[in-house]
C-alpha positions in Angstrom: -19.1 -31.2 0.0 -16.7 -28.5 -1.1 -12.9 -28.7 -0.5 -11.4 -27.7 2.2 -8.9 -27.5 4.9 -9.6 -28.0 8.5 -6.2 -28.5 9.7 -3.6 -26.9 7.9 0.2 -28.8 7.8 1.3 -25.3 6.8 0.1 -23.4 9.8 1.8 -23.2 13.2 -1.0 -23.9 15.7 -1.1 -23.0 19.5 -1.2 -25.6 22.4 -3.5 -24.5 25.1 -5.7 -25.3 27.8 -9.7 -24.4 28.6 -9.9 -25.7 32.2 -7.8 -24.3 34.7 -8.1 -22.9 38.4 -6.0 -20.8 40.8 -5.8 -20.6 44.6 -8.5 -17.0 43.5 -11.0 -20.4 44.2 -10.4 -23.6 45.2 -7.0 -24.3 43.1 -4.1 -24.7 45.2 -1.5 -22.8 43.1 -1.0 -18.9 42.0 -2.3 -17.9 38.2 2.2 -17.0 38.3 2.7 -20.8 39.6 0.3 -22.4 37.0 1.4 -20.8 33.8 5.0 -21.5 34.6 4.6 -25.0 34.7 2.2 -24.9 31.7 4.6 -22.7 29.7 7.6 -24.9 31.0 5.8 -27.7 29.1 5.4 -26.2 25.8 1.9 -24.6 26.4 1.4 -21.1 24.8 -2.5 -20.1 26.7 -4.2 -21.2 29.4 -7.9 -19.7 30.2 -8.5 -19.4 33.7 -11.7 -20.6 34.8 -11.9 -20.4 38.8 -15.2 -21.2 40.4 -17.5 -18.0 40.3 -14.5 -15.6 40.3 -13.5 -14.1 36.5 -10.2 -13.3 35.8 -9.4 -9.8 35.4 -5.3 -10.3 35.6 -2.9 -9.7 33.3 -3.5 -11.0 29.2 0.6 -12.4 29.6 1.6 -14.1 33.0 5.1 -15.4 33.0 5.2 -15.4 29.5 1.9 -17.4 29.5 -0.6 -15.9 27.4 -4.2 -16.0 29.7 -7.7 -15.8 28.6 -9.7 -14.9 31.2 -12.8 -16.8 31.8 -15.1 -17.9 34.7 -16.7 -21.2 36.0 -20.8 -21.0 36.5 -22.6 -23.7 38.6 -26.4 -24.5 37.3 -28.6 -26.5 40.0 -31.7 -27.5 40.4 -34.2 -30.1 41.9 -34.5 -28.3 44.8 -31.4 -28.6 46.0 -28.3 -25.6 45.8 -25.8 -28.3 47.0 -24.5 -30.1 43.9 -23.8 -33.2 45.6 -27.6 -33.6 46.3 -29.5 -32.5 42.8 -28.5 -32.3 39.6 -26.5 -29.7 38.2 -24.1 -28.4 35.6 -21.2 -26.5 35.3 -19.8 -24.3 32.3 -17.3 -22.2 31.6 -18.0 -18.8 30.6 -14.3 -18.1 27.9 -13.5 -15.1 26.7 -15.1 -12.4 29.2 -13.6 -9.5 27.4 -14.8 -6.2 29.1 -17.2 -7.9 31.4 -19.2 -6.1 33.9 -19.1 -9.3 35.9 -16.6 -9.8 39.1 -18.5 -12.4 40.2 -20.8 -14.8 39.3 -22.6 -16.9 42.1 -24.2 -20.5 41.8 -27.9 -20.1 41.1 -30.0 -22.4 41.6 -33.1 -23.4 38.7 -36.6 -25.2 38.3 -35.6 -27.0 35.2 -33.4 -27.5 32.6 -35.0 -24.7 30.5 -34.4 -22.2 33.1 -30.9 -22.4 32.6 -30.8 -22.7 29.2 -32.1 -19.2 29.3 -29.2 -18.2 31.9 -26.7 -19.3 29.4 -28.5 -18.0 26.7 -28.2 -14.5 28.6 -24.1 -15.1 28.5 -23.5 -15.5 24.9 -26.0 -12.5 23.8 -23.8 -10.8 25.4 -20.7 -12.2 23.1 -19.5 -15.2 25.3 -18.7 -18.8 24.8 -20.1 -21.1 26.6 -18.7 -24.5 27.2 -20.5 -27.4 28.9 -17.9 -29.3 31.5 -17.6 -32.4 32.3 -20.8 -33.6 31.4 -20.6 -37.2 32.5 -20.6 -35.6 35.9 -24.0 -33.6 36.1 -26.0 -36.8 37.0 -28.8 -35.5 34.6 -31.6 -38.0 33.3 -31.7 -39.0 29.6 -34.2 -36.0 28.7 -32.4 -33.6 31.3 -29.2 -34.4 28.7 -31.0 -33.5 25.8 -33.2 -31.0 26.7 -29.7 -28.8 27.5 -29.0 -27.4 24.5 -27.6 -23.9 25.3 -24.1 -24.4 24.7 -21.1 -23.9 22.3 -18.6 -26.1 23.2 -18.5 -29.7 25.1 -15.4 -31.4 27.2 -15.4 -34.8 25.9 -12.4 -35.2 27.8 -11.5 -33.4 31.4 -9.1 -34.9 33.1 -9.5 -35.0 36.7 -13.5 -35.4 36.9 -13.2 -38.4 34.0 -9.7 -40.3 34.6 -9.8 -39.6 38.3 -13.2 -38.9 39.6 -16.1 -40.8 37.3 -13.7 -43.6 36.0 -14.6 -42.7 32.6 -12.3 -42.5 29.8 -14.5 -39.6 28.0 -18.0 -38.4 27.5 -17.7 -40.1 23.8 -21.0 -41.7 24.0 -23.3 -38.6 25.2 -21.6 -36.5 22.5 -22.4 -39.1 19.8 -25.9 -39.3 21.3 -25.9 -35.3 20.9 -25.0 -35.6 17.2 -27.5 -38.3 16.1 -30.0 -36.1 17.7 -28.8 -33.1 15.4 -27.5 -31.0 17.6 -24.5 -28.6 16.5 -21.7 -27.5 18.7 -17.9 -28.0 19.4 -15.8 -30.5 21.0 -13.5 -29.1 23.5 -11.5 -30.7 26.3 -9.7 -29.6 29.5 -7.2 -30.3 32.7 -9.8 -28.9 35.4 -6.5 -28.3 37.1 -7.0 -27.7 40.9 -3.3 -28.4 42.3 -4.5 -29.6 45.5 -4.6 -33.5 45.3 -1.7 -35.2 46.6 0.3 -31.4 47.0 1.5 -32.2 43.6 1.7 -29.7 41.1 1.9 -32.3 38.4 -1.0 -34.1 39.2 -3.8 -32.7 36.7 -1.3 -30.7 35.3 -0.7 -31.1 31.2 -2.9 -33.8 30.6 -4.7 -32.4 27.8 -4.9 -29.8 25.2 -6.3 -27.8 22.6 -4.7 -26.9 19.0 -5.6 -23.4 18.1 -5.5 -22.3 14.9 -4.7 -19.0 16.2 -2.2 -15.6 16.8 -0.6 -15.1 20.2 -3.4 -12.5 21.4 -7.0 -12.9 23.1 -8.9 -12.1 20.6 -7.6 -14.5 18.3 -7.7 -17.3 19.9 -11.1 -16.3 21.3 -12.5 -16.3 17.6 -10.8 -19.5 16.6 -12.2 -21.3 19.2 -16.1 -19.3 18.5 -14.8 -20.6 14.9 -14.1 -24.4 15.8 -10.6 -24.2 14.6 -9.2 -26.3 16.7 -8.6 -29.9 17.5 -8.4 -31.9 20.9 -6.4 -34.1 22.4 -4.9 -35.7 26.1 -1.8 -37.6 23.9 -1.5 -37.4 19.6 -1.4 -34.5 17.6 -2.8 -34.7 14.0 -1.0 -33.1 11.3 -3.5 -32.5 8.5 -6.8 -32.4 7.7 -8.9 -31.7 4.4 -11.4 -32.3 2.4 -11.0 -32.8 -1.5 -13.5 -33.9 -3.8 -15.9 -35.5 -1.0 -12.7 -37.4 0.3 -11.6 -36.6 3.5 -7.9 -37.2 4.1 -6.3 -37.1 7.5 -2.1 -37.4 8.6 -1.7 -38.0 11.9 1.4 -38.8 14.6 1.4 -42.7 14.6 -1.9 -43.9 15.8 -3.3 -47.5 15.6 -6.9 -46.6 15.2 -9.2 -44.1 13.5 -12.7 -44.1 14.2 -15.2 -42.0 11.1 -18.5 -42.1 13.0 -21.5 -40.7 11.3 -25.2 -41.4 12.0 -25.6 -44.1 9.7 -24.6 -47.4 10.1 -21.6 -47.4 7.8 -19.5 -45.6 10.4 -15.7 -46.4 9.5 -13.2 -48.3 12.2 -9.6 -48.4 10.7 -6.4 -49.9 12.5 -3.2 -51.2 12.1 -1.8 -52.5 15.5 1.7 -51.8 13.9 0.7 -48.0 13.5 0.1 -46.2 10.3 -0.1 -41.9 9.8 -2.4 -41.5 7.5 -5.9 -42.7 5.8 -9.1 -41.6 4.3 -12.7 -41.4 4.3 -15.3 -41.2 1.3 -17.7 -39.4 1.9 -21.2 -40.3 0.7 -23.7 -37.8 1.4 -26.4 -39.2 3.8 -24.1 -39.3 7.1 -25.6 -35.6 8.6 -22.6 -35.7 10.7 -18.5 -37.1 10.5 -16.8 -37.5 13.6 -13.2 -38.2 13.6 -11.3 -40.0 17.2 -7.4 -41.6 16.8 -5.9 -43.5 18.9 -2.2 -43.7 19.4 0.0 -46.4 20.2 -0.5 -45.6 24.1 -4.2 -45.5 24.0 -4.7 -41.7 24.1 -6.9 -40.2 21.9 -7.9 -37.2 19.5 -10.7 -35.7 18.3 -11.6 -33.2 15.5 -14.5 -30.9 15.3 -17.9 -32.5 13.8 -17.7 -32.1 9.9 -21.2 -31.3 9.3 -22.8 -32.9 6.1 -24.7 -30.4 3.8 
């Protein structure tokens, strides 16, 4: 593979999050509310992604850059309510100029049918990302027969830690790669506010690293870009390719995991912590898929390097 950098020790990057609602849907809190306790936390963008609703506010709120962005509900199987049939949700980021107020649930024959919907979104220069995915209730096929989107959640915080009891959606992604499909990891708070009247409750447990200037449009095309790391705990500090070796430098972690789709996938750890490692890379693995884990438990991932 040729050198390069994929996260840059040099570059400042911006902390953000994909996943957030206001009281405009069912979130509890104001878009003011939310980004002042994002921004008090060291957050420098949120996208605001109510249910059906796009956000047409202000690009700074309280000194909290916003990307404005929309949450779409896909059913099907005969069935609008969502609790019934299957369905999917995504969020529609970086509706710049968008003719669109609204955007109502539809409901769908099959999975086909709405990857043509979403198809119909990003013609039109918008990224899709497909949430929470663990939480669509789709059949094996159903899974893999969706193959509209950009970006994936492998983490969302209140549908997976609270909701599903699952850590992440780890194992459809890596289902997804060996299959060959191409997109982007991505991860999010689904913040709604209104569980247990505590503002805190979803709030800053994840995050993406944007490789990225304080404005819309740049962190819109760094994101369309993949440059950008996630996380719900360690940050990593550098990552690069040189000479078919890719080297990584983390925070402290106690595990690295180098999946690829053959059966030499890498597992290193050191239960005493260690900040950085390295992975040969040897030309048949299609795909290399990088997850830490800190001394806590909470994880890290890095885009999919694709191989040739």
């Amino acid at each position: 593979m040729k050198n390069k950098i994929i996260i840059d020790e040099n570059k400042k990057y911006l902390k953000g999050n994909l996943h957030v609602h206001t009281n405009a849907s069912d979130g509890k809190y104001s878009v003011e509310d939310v980004c002042q306790k994002y921004g008090s936390m060291g957050y420098d963008f949120l996208a605001i992604t109510d249910h059906n609703v796009v956000y047409k506010g202000s690009n700074f709120v309280n000194g909290m850059l916003v990307v404005p962005g929309v949450e779409v509900a896909c059913t099907y199987n005969g069935e609008i309510d969502y609790k019934k049939g299957s369905y999917s949700h995504f969020n529609l980021i970086g509706i710049l100029n968008s003719e669109y107020d609204v955007i109502y649930p539809s409901l769908y024959n099959n999975v086909d049918e709405i990857n043509s919907q979403i198809k119909r979104f990003q013609d039109k220069g918008i990224l899709v990302q497909y949430n929470h995915p663990n939480f669509s209730r789709f059949s094996d096929n159903e899974y893999f027969n969706l193959n509209c989107f950009d970006m994936i959640e492998i983490y969302n915080h209140k549908d997976y830690t609270m909701e599903t009891c699952l850590e992440s959606a780890d194992a459809i992604i890596r289902n997804y790669l060996f299959r060959g499909k191409r997109f982007m990891i991505s991860c999010g708070d689904d913040y709604h506010g209104n569980h247990d009247n505590d503002l805190d409750f979803y709030c800053r447990k994840s995050f993406v690293m944007v490789n990225a200037d304080l404005n819309v449009e740049s962190v819109v095309n760094a994101l369309a870009q993949g440059d950008f790391y996630v996380s719900n705990g360690p940050l990593i500090n550098d990552l690069r390719i040189i000479d078919n070796v890719i080297y990584l430098k983390t925070e402290k972690v106690r595990r690295v995991f180098f999946y690829n789709f053959t059966r030499r996938s890498k597992h290193l750890y050191n239960f005493n912590g260690f900040t950085e490692c390295s992975y040969e890379i040897k030309g048949d693995e299609r795909y290399i898929f990088i997850k830490i884990e800190d001394m806590d438990g909470n994880n890290a991932w890095v885009q999919p390097i694709y191989v040739n």
